[in-house]
VMD Tcl script that builds the backbone (N, CA, C; Angstrom):
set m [mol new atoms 345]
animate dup $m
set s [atomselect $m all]
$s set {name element resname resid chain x y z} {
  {N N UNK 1 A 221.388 -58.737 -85.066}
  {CA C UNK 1 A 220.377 -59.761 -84.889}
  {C C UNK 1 A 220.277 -60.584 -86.170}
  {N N UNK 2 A 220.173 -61.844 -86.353}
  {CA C UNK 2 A 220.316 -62.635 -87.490}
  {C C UNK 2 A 218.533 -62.791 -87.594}
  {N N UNK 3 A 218.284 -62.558 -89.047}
  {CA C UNK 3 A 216.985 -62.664 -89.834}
  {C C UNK 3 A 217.115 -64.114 -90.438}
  {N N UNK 4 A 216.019 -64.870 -89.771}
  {CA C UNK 4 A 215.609 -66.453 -90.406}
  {C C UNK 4 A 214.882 -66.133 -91.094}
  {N N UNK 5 A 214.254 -64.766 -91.757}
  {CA C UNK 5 A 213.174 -64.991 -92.046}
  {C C UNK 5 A 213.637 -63.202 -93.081}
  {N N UNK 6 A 213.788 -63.152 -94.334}
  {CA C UNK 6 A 213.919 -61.875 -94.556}
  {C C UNK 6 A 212.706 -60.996 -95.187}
  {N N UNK 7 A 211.450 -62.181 -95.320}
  {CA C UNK 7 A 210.149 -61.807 -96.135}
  {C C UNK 7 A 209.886 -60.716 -94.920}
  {N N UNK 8 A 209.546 -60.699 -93.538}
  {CA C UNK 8 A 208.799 -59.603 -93.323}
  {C C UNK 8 A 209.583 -58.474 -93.245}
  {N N UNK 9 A 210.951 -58.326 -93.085}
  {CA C UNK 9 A 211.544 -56.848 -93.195}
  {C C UNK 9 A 211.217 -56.205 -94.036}
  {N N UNK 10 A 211.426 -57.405 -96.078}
  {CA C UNK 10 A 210.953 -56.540 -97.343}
  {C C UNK 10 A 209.709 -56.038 -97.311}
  {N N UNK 11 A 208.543 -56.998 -96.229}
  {CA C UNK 11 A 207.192 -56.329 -96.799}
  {C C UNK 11 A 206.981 -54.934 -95.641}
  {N N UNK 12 A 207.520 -55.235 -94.242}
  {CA C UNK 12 A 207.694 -53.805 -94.036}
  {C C UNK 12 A 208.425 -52.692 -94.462}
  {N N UNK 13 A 209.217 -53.068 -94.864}
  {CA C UNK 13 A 210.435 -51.540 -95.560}
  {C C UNK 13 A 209.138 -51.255 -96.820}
  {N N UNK 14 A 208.653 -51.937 -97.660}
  {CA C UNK 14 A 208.024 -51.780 -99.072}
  {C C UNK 14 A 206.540 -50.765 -98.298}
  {N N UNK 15 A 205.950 -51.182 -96.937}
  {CA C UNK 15 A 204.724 -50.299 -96.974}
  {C C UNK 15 A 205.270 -49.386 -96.136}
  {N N UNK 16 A 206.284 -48.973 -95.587}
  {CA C UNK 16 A 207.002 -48.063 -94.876}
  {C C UNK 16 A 207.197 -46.844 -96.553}
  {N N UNK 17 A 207.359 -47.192 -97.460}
  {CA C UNK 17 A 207.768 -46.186 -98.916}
  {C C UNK 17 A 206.744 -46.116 -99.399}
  {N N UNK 18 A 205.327 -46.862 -99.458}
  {CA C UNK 18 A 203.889 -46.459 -99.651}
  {C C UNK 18 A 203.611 -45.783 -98.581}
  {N N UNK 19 A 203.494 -46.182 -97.829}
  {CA C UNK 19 A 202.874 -44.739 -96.689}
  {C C UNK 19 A 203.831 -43.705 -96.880}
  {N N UNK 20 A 204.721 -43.416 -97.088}
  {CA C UNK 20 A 205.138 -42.070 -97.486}
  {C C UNK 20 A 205.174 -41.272 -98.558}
  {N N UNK 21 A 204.608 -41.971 -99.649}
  {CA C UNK 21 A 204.695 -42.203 -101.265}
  {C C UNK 21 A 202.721 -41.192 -100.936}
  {N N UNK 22 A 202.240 -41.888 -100.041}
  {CA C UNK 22 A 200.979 -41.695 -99.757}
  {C C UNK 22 A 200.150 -42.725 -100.608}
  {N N UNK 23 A 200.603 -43.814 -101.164}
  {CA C UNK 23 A 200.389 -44.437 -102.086}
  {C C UNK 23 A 199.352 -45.630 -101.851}
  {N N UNK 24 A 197.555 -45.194 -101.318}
  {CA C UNK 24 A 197.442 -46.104 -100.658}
  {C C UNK 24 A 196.614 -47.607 -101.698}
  {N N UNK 25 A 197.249 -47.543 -102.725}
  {CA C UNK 25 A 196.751 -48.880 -103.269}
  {C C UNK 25 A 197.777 -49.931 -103.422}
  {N N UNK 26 A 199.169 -49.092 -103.647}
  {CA C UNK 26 A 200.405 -50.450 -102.895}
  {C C UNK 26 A 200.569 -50.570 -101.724}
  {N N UNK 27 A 199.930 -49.326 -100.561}
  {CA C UNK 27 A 200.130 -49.894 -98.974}
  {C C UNK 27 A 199.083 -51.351 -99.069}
  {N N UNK 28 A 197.697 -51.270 -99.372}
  {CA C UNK 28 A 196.596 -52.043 -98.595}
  {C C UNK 28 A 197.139 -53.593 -99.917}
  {N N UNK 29 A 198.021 -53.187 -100.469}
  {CA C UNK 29 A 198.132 -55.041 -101.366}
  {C C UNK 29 A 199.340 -55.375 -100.230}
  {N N UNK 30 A 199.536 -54.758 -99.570}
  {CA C UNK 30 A 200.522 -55.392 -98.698}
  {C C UNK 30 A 200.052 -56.237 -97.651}
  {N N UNK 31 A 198.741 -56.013 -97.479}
  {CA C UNK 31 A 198.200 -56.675 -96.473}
  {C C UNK 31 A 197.260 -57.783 -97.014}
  {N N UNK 32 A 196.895 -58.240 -96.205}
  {CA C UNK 32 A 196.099 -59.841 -95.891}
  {C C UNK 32 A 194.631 -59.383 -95.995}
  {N N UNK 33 A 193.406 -59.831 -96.729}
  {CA C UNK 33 A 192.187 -59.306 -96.610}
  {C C UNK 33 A 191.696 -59.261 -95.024}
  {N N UNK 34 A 192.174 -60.010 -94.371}
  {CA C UNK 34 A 191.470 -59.765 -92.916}
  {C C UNK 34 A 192.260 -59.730 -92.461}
  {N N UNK 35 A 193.466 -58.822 -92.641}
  {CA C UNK 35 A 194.231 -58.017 -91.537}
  {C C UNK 35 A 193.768 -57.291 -90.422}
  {N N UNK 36 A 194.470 -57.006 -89.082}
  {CA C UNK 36 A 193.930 -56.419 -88.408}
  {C C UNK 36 A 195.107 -55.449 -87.953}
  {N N UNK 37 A 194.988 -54.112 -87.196}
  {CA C UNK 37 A 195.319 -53.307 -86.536}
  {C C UNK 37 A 195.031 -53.117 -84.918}
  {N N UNK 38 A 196.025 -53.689 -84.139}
  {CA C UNK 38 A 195.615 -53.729 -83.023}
  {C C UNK 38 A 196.676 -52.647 -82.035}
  {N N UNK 39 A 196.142 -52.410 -81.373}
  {CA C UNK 39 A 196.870 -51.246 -80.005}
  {C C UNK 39 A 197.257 -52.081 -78.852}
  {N N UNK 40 A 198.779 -51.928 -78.484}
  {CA C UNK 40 A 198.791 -52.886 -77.404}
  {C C UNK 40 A 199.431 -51.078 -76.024}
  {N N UNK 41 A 198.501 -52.034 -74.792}
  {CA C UNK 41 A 198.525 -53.180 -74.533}
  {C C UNK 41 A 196.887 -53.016 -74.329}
  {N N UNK 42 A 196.307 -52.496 -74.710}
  {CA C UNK 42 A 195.180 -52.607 -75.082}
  {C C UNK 42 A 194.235 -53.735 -75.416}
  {N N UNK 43 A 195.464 -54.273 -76.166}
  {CA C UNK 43 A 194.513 -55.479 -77.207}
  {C C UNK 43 A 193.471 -54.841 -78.330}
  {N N UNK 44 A 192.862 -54.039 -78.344}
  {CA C UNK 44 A 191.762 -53.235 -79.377}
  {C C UNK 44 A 191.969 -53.401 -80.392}
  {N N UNK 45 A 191.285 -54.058 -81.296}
  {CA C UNK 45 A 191.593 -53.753 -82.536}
  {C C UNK 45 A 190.594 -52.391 -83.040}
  {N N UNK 46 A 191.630 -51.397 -83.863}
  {CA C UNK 46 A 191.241 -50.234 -84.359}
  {C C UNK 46 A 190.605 -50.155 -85.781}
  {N N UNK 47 A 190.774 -51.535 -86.330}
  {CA C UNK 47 A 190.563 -51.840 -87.993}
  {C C UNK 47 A 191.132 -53.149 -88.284}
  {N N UNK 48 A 189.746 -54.026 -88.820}
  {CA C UNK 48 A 189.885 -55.108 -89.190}
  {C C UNK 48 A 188.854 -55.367 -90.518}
  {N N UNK 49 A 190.013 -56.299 -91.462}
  {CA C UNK 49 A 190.007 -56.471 -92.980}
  {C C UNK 49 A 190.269 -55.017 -93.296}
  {N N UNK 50 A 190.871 -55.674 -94.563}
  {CA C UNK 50 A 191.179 -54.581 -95.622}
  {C C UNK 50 A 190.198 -53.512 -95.773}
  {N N UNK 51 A 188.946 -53.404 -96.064}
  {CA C UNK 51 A 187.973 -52.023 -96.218}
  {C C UNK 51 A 188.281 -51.350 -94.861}
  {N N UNK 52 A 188.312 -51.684 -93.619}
  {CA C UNK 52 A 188.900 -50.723 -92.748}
  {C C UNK 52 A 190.060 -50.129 -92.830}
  {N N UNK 53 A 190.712 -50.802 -92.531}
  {CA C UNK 53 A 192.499 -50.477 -92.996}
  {C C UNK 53 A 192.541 -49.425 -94.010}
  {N N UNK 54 A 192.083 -49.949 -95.657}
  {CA C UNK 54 A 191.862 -48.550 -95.826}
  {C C UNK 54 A 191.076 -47.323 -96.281}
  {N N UNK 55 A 190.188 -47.362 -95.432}
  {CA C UNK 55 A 189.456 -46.398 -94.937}
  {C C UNK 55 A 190.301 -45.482 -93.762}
  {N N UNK 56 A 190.614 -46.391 -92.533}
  {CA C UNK 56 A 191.798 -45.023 -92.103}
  {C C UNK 56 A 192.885 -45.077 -92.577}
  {N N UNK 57 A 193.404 -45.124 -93.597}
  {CA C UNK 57 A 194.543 -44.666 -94.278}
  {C C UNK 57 A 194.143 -43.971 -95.050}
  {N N UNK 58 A 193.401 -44.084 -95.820}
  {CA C UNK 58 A 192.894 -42.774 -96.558}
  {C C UNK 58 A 192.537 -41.569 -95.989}
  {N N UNK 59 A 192.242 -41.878 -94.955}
  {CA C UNK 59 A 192.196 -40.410 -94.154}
  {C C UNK 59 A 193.651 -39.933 -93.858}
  {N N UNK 60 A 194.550 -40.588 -93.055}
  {CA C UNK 60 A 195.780 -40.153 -92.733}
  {C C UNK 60 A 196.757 -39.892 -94.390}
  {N N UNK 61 A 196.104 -40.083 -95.199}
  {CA C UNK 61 A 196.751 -39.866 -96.809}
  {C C UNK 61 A 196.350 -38.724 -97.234}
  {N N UNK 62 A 195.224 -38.281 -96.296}
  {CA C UNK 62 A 194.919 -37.013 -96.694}
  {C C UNK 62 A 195.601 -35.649 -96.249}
  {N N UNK 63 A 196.496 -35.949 -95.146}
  {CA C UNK 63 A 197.463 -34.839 -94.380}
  {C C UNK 63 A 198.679 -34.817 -95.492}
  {N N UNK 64 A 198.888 -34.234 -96.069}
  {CA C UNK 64 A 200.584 -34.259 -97.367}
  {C C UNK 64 A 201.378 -34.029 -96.396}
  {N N UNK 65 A 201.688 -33.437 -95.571}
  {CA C UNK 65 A 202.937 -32.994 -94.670}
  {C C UNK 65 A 203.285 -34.729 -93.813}
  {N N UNK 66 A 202.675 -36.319 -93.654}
  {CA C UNK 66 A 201.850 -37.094 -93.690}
  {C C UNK 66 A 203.554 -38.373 -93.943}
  {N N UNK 67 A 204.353 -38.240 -93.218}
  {CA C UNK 67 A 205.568 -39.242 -92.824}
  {C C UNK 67 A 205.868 -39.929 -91.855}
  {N N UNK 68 A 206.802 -40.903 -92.161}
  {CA C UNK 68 A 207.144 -41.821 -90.764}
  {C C UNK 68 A 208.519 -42.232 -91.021}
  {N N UNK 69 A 209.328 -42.029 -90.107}
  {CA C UNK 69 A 210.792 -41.803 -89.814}
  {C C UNK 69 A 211.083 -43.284 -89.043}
  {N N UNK 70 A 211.629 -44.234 -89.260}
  {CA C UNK 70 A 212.216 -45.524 -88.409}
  {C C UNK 70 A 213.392 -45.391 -88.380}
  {N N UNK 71 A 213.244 -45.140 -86.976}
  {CA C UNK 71 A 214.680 -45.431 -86.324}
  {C C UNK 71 A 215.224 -46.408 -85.771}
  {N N UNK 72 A 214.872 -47.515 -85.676}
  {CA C UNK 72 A 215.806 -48.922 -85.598}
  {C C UNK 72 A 214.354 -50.079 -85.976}
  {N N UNK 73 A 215.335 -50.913 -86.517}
  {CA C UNK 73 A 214.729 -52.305 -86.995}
  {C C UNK 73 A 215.195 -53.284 -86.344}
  {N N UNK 74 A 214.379 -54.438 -86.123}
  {CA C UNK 74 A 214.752 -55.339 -85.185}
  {C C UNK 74 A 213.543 -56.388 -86.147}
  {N N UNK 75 A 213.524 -57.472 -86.336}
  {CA C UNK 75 A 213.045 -58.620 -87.234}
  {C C UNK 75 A 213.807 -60.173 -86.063}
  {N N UNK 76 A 212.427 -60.926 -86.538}
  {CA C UNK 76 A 212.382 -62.489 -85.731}
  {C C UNK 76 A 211.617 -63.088 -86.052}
  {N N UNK 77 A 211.464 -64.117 -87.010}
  {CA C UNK 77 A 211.218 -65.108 -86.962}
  {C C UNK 77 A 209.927 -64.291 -88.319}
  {N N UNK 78 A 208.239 -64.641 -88.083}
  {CA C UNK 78 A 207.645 -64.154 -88.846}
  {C C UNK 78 A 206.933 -62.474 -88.420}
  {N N UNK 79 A 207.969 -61.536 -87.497}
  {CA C UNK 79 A 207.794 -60.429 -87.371}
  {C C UNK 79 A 208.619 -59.445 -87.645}
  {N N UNK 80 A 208.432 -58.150 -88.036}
  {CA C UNK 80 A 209.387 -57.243 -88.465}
  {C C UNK 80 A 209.006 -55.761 -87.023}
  {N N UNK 81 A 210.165 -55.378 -86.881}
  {CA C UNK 81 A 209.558 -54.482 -85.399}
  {C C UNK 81 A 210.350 -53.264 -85.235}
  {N N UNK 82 A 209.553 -52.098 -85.737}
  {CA C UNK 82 A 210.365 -50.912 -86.261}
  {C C UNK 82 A 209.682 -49.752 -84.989}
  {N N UNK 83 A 210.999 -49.057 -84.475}
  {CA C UNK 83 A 211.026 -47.727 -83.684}
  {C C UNK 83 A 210.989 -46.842 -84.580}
  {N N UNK 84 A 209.754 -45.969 -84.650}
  {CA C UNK 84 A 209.236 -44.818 -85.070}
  {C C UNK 84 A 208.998 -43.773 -85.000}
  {N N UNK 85 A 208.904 -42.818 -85.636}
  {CA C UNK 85 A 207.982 -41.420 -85.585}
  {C C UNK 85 A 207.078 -41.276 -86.762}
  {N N UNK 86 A 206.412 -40.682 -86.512}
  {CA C UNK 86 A 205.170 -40.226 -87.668}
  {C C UNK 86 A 204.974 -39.011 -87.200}
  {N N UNK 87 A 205.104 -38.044 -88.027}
  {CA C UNK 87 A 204.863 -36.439 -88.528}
  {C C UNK 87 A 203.803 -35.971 -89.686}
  {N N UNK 88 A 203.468 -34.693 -88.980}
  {CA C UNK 88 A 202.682 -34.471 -90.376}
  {C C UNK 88 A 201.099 -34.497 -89.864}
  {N N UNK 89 A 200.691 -34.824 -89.227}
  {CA C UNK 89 A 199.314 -35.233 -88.723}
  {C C UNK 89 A 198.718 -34.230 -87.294}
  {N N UNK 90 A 197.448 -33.990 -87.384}
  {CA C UNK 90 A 197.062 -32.795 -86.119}
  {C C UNK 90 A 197.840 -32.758 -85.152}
  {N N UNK 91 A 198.034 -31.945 -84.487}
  {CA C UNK 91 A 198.671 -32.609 -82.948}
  {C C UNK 91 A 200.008 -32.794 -83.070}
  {N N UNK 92 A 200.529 -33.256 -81.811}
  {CA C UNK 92 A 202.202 -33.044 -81.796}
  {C C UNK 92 A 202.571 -35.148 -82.701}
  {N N UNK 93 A 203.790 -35.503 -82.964}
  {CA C UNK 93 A 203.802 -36.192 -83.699}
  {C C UNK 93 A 203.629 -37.600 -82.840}
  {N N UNK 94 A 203.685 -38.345 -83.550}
  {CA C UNK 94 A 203.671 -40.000 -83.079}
  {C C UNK 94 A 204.784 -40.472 -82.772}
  {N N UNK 95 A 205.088 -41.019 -81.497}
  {CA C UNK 95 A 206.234 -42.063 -81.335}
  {C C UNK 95 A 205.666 -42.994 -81.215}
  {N N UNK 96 A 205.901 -44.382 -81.713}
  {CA C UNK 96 A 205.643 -45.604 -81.476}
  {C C UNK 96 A 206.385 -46.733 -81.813}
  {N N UNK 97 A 205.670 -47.773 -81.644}
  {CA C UNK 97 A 206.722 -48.873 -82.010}
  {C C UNK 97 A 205.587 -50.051 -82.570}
  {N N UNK 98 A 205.943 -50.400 -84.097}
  {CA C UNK 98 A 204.709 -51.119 -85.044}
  {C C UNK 98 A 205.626 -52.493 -85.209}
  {N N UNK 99 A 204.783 -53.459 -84.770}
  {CA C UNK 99 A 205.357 -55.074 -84.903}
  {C C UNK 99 A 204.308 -55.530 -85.898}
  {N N UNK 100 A 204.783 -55.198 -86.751}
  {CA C UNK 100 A 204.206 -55.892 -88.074}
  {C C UNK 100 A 204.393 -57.701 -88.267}
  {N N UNK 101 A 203.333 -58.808 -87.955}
  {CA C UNK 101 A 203.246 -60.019 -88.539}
  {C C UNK 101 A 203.257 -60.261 -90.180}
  {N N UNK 102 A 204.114 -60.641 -90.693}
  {CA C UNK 102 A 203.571 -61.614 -91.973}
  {C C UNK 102 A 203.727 -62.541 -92.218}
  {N N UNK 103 A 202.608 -63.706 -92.770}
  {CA C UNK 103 A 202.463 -64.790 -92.985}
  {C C UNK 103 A 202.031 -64.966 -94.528}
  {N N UNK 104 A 202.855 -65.310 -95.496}
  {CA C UNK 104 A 202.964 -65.826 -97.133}
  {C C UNK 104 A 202.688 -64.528 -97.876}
  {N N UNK 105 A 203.842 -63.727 -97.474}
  {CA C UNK 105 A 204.080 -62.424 -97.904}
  {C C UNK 105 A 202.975 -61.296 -97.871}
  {N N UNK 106 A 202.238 -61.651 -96.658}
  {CA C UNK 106 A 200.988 -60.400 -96.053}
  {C C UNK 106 A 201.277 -59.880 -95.011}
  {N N UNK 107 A 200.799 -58.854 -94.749}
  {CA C UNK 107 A 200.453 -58.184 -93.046}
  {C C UNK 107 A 198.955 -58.861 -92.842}
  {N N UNK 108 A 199.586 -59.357 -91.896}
  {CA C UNK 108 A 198.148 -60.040 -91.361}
  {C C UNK 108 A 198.124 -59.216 -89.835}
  {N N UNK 109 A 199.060 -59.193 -89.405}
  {CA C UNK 109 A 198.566 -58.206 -87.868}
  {C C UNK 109 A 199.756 -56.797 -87.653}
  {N N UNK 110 A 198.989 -56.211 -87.331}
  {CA C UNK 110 A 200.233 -55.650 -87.181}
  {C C UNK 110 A 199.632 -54.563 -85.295}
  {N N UNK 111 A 200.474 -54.537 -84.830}
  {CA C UNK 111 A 200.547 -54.585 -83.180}
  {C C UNK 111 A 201.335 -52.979 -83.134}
  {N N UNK 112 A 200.680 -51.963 -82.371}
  {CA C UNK 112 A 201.105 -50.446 -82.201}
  {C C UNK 112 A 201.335 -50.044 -80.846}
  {N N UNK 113 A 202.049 -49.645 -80.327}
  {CA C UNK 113 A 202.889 -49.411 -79.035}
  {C C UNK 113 A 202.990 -47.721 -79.105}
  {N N UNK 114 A 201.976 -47.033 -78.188}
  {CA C UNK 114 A 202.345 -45.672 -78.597}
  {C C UNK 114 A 202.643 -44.843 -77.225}
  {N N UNK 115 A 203.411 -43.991 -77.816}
  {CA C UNK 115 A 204.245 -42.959 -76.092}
  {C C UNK 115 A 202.897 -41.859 -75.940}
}
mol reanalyze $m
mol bondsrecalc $m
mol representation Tube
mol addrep $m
């Protein structure tokens, strides 16, 4: 797939190594002050602006066992769109699929697809 656009792959690959780093003061500069977290197809947003965001990340920073495994990347235009797992957390693990927006090197939305 040809990338017109290579800013949002770097800013997802960069908070893809903070969230595993657990590192949550370079995850939340990755984002946009009024970022949001939304569930599709839901539409819901789960956390909007930065003090939400991280507020539940600090919780999920609190599990150490607390990773996420991408297994294919796919990027277009001003979105980056990574097949996942996340381990480490109560319960059996996360599959999903996170379409991260950025606009002038932020996450301004980012969109969660979960099995």
């Amino acid at each position: 797939m040809r990338a017109d656009n290579p800013i949002p792959r770097e800013i997802a690959d960069k908070q893809l190594v903070a969230y595993n780093a657990h590192n949550l003061d370079d995850f939340c500069h990755l984002f946009a002050d009024d970022a949001q977290l939304i569930e599709l197809p839901s539409m819901n947003t789960f956390a909007q602006g930065i003090g939400e965001i991280r507020a539940f990340y600090q919780e999920r920073f609190s599990h150490p066992e607390l990773h996420c495994e991408v297994h294919l990347t796919m990027d277009i235009g001003r979105f980056a769109i990574d097949r996942e797992t996340v381990y480490g957390l109560p319960g059996d693990n996360i599959e999903a699929v996170a379409i991260y927006e950025v606009v002038d090197h932020k996450i301004v939305k980012v969109f969660f697809i979960r099995d």
